[in-house]
N, CA, C and O atoms as CSV, one atom per row, in Angstrom:
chain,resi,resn,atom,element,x,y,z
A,1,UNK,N,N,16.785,205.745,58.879
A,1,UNK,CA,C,16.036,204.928,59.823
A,1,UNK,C,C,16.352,205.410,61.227
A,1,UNK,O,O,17.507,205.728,61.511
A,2,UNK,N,N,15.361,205.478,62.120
A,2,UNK,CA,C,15.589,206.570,63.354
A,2,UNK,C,C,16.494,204.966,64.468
A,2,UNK,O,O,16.798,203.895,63.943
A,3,UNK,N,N,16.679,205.246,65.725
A,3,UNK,CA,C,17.278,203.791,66.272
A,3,UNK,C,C,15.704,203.639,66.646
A,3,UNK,O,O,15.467,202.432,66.634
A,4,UNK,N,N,14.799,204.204,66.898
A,4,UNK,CA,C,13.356,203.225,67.599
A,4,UNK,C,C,13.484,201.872,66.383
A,4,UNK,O,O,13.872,200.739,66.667
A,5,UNK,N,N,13.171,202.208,65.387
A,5,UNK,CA,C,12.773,201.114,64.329
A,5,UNK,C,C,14.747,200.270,64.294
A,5,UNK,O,O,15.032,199.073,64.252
A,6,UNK,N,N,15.369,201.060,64.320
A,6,UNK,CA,C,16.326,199.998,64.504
A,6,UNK,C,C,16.574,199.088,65.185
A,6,UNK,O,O,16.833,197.969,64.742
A,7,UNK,N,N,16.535,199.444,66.597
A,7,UNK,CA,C,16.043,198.790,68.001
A,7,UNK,C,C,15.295,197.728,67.779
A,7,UNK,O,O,15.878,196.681,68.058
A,8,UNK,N,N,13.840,197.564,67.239
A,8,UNK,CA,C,13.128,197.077,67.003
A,8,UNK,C,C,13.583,196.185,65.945
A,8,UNK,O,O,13.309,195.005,66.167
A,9,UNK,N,N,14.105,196.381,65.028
A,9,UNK,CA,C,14.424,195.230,63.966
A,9,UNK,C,C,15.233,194.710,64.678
A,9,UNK,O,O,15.065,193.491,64.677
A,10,UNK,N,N,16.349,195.144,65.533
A,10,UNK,CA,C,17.315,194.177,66.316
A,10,UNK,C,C,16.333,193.377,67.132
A,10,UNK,O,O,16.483,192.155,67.132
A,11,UNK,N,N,15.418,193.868,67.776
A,11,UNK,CA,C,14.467,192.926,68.615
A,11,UNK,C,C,13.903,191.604,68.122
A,11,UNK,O,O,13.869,190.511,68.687
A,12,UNK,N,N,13.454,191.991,66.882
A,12,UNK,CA,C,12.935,191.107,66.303
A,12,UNK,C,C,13.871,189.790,65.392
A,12,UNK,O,O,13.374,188.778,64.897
A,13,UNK,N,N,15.154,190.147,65.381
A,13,UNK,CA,C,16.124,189.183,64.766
A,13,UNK,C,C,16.743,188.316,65.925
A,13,UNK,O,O,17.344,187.262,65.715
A,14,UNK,N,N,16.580,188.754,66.918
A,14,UNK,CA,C,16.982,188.197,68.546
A,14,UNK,C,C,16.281,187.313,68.953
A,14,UNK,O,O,16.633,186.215,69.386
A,15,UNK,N,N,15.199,187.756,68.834
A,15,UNK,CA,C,13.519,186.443,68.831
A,15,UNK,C,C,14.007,185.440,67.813
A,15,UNK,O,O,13.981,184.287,68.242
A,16,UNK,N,N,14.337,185.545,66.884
A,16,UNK,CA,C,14.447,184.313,65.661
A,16,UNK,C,C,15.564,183.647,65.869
A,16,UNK,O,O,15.625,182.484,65.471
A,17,UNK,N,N,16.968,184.403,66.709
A,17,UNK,CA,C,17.977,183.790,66.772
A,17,UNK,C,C,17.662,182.864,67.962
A,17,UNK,O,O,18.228,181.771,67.974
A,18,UNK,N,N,16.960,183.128,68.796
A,18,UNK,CA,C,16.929,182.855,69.708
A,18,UNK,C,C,16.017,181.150,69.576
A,18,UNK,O,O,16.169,179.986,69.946
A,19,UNK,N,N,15.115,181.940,68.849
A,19,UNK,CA,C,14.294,180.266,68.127
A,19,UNK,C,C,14.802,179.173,67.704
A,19,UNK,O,O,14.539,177.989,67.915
A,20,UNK,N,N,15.754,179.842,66.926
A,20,UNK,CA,C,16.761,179.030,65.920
A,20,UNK,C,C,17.441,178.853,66.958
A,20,UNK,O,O,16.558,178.866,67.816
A,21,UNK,N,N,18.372,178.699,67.474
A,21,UNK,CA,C,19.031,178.061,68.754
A,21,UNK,C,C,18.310,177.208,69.357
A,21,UNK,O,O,18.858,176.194,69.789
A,22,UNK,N,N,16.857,177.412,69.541
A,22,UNK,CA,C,16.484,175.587,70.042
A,22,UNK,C,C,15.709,174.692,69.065
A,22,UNK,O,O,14.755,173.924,69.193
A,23,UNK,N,N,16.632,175.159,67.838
A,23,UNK,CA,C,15.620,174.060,66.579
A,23,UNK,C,C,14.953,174.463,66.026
A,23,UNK,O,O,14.259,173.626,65.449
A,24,UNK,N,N,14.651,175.712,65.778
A,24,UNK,CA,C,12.969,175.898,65.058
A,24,UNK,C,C,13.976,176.422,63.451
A,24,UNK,O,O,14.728,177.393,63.530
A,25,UNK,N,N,13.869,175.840,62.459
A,25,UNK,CA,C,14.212,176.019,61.570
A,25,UNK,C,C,13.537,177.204,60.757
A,25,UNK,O,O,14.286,177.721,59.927
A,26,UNK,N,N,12.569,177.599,60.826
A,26,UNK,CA,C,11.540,178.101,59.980
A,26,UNK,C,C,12.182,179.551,60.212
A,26,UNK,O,O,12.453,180.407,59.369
A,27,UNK,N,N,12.396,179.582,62.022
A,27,UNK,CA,C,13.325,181.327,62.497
A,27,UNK,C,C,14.046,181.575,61.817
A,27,UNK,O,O,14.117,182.759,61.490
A,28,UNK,N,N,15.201,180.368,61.085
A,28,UNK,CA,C,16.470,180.712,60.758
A,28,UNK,C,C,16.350,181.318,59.321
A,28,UNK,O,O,17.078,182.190,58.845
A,29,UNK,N,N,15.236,180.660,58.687
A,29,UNK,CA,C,14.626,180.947,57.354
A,29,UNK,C,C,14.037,182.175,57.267
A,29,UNK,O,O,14.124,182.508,56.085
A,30,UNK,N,N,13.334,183.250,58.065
A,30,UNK,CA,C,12.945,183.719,57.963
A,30,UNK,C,C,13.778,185.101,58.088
A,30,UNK,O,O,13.607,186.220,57.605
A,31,UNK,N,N,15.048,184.368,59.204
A,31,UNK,CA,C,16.023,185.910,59.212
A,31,UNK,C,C,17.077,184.771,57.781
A,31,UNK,O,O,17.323,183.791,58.485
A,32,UNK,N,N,17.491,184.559,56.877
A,32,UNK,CA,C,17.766,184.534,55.823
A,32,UNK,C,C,17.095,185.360,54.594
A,32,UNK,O,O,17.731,186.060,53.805
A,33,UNK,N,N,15.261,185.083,54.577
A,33,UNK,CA,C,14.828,185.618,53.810
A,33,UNK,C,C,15.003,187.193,54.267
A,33,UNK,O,O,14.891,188.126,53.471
A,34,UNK,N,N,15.209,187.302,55.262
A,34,UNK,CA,C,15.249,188.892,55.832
A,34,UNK,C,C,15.913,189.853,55.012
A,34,UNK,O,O,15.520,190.825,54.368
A,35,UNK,N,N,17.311,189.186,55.256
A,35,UNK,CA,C,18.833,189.915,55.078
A,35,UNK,C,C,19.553,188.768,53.880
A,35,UNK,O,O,20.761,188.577,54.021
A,36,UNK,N,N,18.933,188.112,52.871
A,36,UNK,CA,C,19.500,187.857,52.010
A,36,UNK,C,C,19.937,188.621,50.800
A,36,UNK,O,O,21.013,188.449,50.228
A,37,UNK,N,N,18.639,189.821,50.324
A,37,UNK,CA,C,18.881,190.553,49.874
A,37,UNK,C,C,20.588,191.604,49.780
A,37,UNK,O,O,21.565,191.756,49.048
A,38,UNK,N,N,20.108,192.003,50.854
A,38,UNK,CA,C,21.086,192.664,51.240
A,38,UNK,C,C,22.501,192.108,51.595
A,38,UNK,O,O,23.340,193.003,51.486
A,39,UNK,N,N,23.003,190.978,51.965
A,39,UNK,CA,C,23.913,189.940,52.087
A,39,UNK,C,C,24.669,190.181,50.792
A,39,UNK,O,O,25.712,190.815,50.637
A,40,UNK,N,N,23.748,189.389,49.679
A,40,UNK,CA,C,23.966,189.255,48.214
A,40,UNK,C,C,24.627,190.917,47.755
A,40,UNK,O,O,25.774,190.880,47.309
A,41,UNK,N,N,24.066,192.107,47.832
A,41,UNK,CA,C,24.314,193.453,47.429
A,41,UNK,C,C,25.661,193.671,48.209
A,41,UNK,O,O,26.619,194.330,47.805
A,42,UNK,N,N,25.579,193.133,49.161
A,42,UNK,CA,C,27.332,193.798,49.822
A,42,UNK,C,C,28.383,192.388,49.005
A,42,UNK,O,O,29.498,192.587,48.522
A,43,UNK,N,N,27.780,191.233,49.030
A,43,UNK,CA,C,28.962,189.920,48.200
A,43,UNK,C,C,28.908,190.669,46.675
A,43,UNK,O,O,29.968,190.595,46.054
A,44,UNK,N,N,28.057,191.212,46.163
A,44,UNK,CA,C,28.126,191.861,44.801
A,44,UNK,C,C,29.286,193.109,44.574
A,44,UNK,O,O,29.954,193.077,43.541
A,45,UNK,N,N,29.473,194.057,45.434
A,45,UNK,CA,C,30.593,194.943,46.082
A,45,UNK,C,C,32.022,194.283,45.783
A,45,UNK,O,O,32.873,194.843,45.092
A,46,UNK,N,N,32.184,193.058,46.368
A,46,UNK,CA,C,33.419,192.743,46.930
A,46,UNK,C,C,33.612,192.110,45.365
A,46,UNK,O,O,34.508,192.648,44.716
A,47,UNK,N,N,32.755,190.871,44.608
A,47,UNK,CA,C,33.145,189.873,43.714
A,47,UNK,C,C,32.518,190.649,42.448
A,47,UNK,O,O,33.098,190.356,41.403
A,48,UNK,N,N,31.681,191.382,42.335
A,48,UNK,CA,C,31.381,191.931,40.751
A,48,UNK,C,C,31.005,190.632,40.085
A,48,UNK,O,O,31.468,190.348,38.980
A,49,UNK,N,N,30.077,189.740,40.811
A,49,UNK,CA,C,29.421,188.800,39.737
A,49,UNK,C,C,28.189,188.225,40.093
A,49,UNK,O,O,28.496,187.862,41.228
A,50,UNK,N,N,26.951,187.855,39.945
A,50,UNK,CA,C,25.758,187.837,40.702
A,50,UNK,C,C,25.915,186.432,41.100
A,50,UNK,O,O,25.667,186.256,42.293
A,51,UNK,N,N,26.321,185.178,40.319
A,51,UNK,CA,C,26.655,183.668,41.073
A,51,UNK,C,C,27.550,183.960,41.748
A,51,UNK,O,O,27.507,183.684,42.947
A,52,UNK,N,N,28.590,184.578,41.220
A,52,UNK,CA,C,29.562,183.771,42.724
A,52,UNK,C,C,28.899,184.788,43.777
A,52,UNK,O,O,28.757,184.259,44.880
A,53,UNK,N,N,28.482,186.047,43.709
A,53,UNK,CA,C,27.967,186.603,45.234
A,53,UNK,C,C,26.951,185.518,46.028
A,53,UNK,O,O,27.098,185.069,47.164
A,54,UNK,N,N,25.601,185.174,44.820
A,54,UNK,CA,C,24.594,184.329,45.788
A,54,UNK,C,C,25.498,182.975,46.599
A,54,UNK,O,O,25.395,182.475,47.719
A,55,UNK,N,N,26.211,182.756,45.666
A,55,UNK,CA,C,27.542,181.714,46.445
A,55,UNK,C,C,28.007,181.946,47.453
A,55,UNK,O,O,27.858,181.170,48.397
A,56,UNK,N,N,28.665,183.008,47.549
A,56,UNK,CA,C,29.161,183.948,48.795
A,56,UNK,C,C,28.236,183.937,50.118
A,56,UNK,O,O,28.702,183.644,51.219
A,57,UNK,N,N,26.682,184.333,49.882
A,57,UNK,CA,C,25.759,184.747,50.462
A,57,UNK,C,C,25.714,183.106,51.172
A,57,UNK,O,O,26.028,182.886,52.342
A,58,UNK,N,N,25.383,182.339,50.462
A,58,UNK,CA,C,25.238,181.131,50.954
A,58,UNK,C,C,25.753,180.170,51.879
A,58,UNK,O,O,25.241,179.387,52.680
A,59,UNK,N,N,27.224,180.540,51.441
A,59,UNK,CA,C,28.132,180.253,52.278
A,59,UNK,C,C,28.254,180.757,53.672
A,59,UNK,O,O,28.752,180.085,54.575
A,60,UNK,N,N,27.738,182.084,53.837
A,60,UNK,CA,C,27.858,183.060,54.740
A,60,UNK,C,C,26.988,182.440,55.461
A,60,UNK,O,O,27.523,181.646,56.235
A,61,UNK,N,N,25.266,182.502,55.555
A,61,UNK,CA,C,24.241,181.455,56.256
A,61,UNK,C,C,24.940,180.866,56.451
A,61,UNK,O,O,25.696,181.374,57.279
A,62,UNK,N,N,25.377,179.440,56.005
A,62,UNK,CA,C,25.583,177.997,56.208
A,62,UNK,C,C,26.357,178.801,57.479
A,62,UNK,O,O,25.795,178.973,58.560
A,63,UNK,N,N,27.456,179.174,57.247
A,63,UNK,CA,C,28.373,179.086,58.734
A,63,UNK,C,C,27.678,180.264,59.499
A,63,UNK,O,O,28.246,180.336,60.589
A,64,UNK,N,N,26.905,181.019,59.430
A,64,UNK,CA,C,25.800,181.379,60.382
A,64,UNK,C,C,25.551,180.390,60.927
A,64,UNK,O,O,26.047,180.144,62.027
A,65,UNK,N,N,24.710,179.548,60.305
A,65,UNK,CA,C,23.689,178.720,61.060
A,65,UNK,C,C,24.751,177.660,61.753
A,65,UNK,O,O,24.551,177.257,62.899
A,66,UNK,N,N,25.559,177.362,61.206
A,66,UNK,CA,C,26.342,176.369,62.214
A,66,UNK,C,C,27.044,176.742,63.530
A,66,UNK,O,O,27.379,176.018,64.467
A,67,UNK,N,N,27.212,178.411,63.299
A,67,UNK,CA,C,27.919,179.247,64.346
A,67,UNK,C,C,26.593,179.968,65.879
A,67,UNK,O,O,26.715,180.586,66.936
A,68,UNK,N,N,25.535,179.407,65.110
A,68,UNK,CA,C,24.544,180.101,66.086
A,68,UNK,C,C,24.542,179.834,67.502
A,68,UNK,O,O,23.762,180.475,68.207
A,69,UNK,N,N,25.310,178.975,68.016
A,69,UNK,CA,C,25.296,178.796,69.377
A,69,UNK,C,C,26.597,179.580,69.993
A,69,UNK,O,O,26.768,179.969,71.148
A,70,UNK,N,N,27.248,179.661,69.131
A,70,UNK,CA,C,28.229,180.973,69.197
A,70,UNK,C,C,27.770,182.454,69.359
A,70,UNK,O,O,28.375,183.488,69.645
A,71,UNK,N,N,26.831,182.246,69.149
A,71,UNK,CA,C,26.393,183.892,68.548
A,71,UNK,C,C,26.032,184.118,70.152
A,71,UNK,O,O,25.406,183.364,70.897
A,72,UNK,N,N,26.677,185.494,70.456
A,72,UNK,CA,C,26.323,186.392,72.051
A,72,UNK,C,C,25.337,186.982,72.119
A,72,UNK,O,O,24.923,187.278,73.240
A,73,UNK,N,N,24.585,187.376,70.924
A,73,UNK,CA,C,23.477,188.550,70.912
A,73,UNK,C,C,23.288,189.633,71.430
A,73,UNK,O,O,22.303,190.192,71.910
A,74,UNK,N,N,24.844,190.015,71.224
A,74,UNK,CA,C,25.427,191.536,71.601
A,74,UNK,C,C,25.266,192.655,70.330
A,74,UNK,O,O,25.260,193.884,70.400
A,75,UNK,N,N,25.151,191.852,69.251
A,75,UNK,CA,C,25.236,192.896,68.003
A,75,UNK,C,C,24.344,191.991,67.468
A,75,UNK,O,O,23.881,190.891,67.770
A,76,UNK,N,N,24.165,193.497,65.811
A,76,UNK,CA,C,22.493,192.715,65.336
A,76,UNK,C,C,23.306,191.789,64.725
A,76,UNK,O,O,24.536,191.773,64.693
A,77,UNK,N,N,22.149,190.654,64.015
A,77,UNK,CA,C,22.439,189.759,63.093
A,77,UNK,C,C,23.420,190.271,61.853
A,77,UNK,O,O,24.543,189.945,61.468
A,78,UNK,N,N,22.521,191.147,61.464
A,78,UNK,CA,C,23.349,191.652,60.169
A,78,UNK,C,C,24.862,191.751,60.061
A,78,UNK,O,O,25.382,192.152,59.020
């Protein structure tokens, strides 16, 4: 992936974080459906089991989303 399109996916996860920080739930859902995939494939790495990873994954959101006013939007979401 070249950085233009990287750049750009960071752009576009910044917009949603940014949404999601004043309430719009649907942003936060949409960068979940984003990078859940991939979330789950790296918790699959560490635990070698597909529940407890989506567990893992889940857990990970939840304190995302509770940490989002924390978040600097210095680095991507991912």
């Amino acid at each position: 992936m070249n950085a233009e399109v990287k750049k750009s996916n960071k752009d576009k996860d910044l917009i949603l974080v940014r949404r999601a920080k004043r309430g719009d739930y649907k942003a936060f859902d949409l960068l979940v459906l984003k990078h859940q995939s991939r979330i789950i494939e790296l918790a699959m790495k560490l635990v070698k089991n597909i529940q407890t990873a989506e567990v893992v994954a889940q857990e990970s959101f939840l304190k995302a989303y509770k940490s989002l006013d924390s978040f600097r939007e210095e680095s991507a979401v991912y």
